[in-house]
C-alpha positions as CSV (number, residue, x, y, z in Angstrom):
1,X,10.4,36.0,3.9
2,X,11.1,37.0,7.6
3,X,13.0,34.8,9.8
4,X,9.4,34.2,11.6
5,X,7.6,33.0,8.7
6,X,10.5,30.7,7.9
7,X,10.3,28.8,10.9
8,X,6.9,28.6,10.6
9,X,7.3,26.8,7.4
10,X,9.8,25.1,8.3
11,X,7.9,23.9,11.5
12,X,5.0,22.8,9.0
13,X,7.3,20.7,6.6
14,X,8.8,19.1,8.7
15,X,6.8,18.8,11.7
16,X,10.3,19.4,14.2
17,X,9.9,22.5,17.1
18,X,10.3,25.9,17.4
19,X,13.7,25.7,19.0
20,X,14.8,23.0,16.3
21,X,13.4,25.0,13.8
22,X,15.3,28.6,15.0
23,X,18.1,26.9,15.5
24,X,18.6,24.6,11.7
25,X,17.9,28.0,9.8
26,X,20.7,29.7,11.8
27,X,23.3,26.8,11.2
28,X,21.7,26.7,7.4
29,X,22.0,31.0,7.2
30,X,18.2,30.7,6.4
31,X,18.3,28.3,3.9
32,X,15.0,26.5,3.8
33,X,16.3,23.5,2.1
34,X,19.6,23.6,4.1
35,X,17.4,23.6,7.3
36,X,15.2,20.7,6.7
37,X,18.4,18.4,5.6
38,X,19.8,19.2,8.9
39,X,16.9,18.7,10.6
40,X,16.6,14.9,9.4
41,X,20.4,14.3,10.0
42,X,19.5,15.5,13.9
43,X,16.0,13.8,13.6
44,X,17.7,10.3,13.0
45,X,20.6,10.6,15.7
46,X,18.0,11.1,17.7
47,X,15.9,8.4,16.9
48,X,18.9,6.1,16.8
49,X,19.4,7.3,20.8
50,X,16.2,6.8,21.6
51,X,15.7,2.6,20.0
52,X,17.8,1.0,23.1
53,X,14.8,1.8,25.1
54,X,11.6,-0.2,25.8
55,X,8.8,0.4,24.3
56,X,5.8,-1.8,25.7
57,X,2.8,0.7,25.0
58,X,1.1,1.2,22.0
59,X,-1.9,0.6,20.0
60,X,-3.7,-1.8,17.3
61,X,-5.6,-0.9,14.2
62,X,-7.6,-3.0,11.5
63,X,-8.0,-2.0,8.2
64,X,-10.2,-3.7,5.5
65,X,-11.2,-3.7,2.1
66,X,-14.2,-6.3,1.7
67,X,-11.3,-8.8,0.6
68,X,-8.6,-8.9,3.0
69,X,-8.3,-7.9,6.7
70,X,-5.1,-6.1,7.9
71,X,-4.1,-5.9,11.8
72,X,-1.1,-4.0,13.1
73,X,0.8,-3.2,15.8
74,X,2.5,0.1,16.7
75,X,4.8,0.5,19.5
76,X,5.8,3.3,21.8
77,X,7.2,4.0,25.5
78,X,3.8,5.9,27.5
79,X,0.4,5.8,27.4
80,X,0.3,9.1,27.3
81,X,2.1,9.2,23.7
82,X,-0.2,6.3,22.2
83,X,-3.5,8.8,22.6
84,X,-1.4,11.5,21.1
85,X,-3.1,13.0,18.3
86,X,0.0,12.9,15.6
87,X,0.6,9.5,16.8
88,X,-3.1,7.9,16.3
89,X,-3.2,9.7,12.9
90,X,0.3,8.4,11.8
91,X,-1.0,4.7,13.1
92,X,-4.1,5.2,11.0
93,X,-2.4,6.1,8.0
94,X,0.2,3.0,8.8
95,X,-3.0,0.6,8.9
96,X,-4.5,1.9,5.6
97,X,-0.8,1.1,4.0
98,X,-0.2,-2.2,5.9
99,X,-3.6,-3.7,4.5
100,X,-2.5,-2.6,0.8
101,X,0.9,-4.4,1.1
102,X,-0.5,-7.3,2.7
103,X,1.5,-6.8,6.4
104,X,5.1,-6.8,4.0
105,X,7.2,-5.1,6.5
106,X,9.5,-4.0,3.6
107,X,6.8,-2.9,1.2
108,X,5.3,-1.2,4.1
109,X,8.3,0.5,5.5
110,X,8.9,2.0,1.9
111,X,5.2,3.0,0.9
112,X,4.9,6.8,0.3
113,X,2.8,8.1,2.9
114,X,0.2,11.4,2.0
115,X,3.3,13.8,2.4
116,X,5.1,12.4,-0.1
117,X,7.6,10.8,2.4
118,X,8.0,6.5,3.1
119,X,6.7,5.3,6.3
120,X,10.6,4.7,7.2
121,X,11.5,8.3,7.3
122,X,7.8,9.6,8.8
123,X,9.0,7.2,11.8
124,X,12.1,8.8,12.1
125,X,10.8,12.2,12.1
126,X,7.8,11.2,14.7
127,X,10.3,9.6,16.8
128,X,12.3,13.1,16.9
129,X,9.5,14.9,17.2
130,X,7.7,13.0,20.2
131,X,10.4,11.9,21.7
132,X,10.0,8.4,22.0
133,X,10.9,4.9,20.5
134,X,8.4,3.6,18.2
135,X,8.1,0.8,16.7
136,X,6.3,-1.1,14.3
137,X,5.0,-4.4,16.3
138,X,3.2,-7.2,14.8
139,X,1.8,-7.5,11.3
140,X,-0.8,-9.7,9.6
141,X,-2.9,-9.7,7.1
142,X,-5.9,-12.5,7.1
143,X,-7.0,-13.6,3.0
144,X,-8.6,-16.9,2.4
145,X,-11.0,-17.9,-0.3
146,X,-14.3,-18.0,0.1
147,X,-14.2,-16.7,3.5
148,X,-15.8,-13.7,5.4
149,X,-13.3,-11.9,8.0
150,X,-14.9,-10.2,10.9
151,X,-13.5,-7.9,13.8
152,X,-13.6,-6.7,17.1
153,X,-11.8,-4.2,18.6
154,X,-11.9,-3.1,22.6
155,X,-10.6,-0.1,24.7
156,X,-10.8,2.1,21.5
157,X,-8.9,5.0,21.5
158,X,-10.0,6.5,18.0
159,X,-12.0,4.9,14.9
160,X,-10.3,2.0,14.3
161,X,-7.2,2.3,16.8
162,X,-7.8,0.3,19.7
163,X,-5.4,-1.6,22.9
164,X,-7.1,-5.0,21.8
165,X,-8.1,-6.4,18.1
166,X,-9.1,-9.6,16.9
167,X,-9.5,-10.7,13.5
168,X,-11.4,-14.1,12.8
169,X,-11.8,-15.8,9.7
170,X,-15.1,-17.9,8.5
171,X,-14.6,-19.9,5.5
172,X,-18.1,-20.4,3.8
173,X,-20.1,-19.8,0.7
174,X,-23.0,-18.2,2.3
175,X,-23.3,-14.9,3.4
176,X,-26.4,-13.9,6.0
177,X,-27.5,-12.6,9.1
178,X,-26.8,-15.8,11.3
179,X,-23.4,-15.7,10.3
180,X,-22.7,-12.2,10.4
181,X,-24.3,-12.2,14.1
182,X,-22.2,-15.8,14.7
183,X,-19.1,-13.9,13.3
184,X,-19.1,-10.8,15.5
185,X,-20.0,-12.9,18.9
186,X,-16.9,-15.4,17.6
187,X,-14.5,-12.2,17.5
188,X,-15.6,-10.9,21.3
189,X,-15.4,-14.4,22.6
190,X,-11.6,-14.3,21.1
191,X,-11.0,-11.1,22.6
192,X,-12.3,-12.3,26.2
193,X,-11.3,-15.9,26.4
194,X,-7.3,-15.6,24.4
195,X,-7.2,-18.9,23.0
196,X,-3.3,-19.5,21.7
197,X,-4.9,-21.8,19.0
198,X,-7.5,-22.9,17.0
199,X,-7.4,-26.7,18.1
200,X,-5.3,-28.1,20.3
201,X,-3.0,-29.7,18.1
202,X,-2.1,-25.9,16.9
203,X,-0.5,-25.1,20.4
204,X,3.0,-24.6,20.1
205,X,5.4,-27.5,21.4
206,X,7.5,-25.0,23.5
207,X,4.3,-23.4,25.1
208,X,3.3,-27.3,26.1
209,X,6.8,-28.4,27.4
210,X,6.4,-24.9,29.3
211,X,3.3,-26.0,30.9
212,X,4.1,-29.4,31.5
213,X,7.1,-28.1,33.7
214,X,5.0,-25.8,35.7
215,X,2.4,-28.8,36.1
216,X,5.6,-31.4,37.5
217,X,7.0,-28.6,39.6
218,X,3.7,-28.1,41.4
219,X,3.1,-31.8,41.9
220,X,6.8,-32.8,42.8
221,X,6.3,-32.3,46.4
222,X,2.7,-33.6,46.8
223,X,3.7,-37.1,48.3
224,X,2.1,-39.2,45.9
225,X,2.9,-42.3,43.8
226,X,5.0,-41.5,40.7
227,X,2.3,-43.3,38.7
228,X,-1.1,-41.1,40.1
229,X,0.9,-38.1,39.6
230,X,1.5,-39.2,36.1
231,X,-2.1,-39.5,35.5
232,X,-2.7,-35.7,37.2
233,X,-0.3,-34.6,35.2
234,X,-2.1,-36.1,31.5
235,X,-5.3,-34.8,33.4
236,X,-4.4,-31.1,33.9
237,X,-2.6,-31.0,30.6
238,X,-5.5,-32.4,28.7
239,X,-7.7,-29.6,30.5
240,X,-5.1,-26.5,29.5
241,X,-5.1,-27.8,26.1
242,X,-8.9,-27.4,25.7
243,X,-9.1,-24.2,27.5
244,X,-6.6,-22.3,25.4
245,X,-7.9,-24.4,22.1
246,X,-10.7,-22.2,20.6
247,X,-12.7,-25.4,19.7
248,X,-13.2,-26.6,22.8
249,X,-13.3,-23.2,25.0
250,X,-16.9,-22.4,26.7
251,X,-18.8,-20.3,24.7
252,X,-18.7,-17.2,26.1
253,X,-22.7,-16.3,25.4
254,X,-23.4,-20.0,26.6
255,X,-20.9,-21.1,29.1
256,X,-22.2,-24.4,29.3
257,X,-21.6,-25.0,25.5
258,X,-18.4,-25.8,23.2
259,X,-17.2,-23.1,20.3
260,X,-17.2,-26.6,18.5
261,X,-20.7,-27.3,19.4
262,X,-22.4,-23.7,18.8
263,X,-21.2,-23.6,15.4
264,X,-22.2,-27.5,15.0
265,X,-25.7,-26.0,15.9
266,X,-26.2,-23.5,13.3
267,X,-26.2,-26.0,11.0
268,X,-24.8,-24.3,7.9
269,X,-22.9,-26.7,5.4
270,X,-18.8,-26.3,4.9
271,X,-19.0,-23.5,8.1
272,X,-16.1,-23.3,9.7
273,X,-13.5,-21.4,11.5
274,X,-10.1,-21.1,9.0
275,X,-7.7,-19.0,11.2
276,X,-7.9,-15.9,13.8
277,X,-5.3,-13.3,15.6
278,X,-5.6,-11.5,18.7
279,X,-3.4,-8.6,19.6
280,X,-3.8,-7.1,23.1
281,X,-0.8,-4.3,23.7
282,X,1.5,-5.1,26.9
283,X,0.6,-9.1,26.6
């Protein structure tokens, strides 16, 4: 085999360049194997460089199998890199894997990916080869009994690898057009109006004690009694809980109508929303 066609195979094993490639089989005196050891040795010193950095681009992908709903994120340093061809494909892969293990970080980080290698080392090697950090963001997988799951995914870079998902929940024993419809308009209004919670008992304390602040610092200086600034303060509270409460947001396709009262409407028995996630990368 020339020296040529040994790079080249080398190049397609392992996925490293040229230069890389030339310069493993010469340290390895053309040894194939020899060169593709050394090539992971340099591919994780690299990579191990590279994770001090920031990495606040990416994408999202869903993945589904009828039963179970799979979201995940995938972290990297440009824009540029995130609609990089090896980059989508490896993300797709990842999603197809994450949904199978259920968003196990563990399990997914040692699944066997179609070359034969675990997701740990193909992110090694993809890191090396790219030349930036990547990292594997947020994971969740959304199973509930007699539920339906449905999705919505914007900016879409490539099938089902997208900026912005959203995956939202139903729990109900019926299955039929209404829903489905109600089910897909649910998932867009989550992707345009970001609720932090379902109701607004489900916000987080520290987000609340955050905004409470902000609402105290803004009146502090207004000149009014202790006790009307009190009541302000209940009021504007009270209004940030029921805008970021999906419940009680304005329907987006009927603004002057509640989530709560829309799916009061449809009238279908035991309807109701059992739990949702929304992604959006650099939020």
């Amino acid at each position: 085999m020339s020296e040529i066609e040994k790079i080249k195979k080398l190049r397609q094993s392992t996925g490293a360049g040229f230069k890389d490639c030339n310069s493993a089989l010469k340290e390895s005196n053309g040894d194939l194997d020899k060169a593709a050891e050394i090539l992971r040795v340099k591919g994780i010193a690299k990579a191990s460089k590279k994770m001090s950095r920031e990495a606040k681009e990416g994408v999202i992908a869903i993945s589904s199998n009828g039963i179970k709903t799979s979201l995940i994120e995938v972290n990297c340093e440009t824009d540029f890199v995130a609609k990089n061809n090896d980059f989508v494909d490896f993300v797709k892969e990842l999603s197809e894997l994450n949904n199978l293990c259920s968003s196990s970080r563990e399990t997914l980080n040692q699944s066997i990916m179609q070359n034969g290698i675990t997701v740990e080392e193909n992110l090694v090697s993809l890191i090396a080869k790219i030349g930036e950090k990547i990292t594997i963001g947020i994971l969740k997988t959304i199973e509930n009994q007699n539920s339906q799951n449905f999705t919505y995914q914007h900016s879409v870079i490539k099938d089902n690898v997208s900026k912005l998902g959203v995956i939202v929940s139903l729990e109900t024993n019926q299955k039929n057009d209404e829903i489905n419809v109600f089910g897909k308009q649910l998932s867009m209004h989550i992707a345009a109006s970001n609720p932090l919670a379902l109701n607004s008992d489900d916000i987080e304390k520290g987000v609340l004690d955050k905004e409470e602040k902000l609402i105290s610092e803004e009146l502090k200086n207004s000149g009014k009694p202790d006790e009307i600034i009190k009541k302000i303060s209940l009021g504007k509270l009270k209004k940030f809980k029921e805008e970021n409460s999906l419940m009680t947001q304005n329907w987006v396709m009927e603004p002057k109508k509640k989530v709560s009262e829309i799916l009061n409407e449809m009238n279908i028995k035991d309807l109701r929303v059992k739990e949702f996630i929304r992604v959006k990368i650099g939020d």
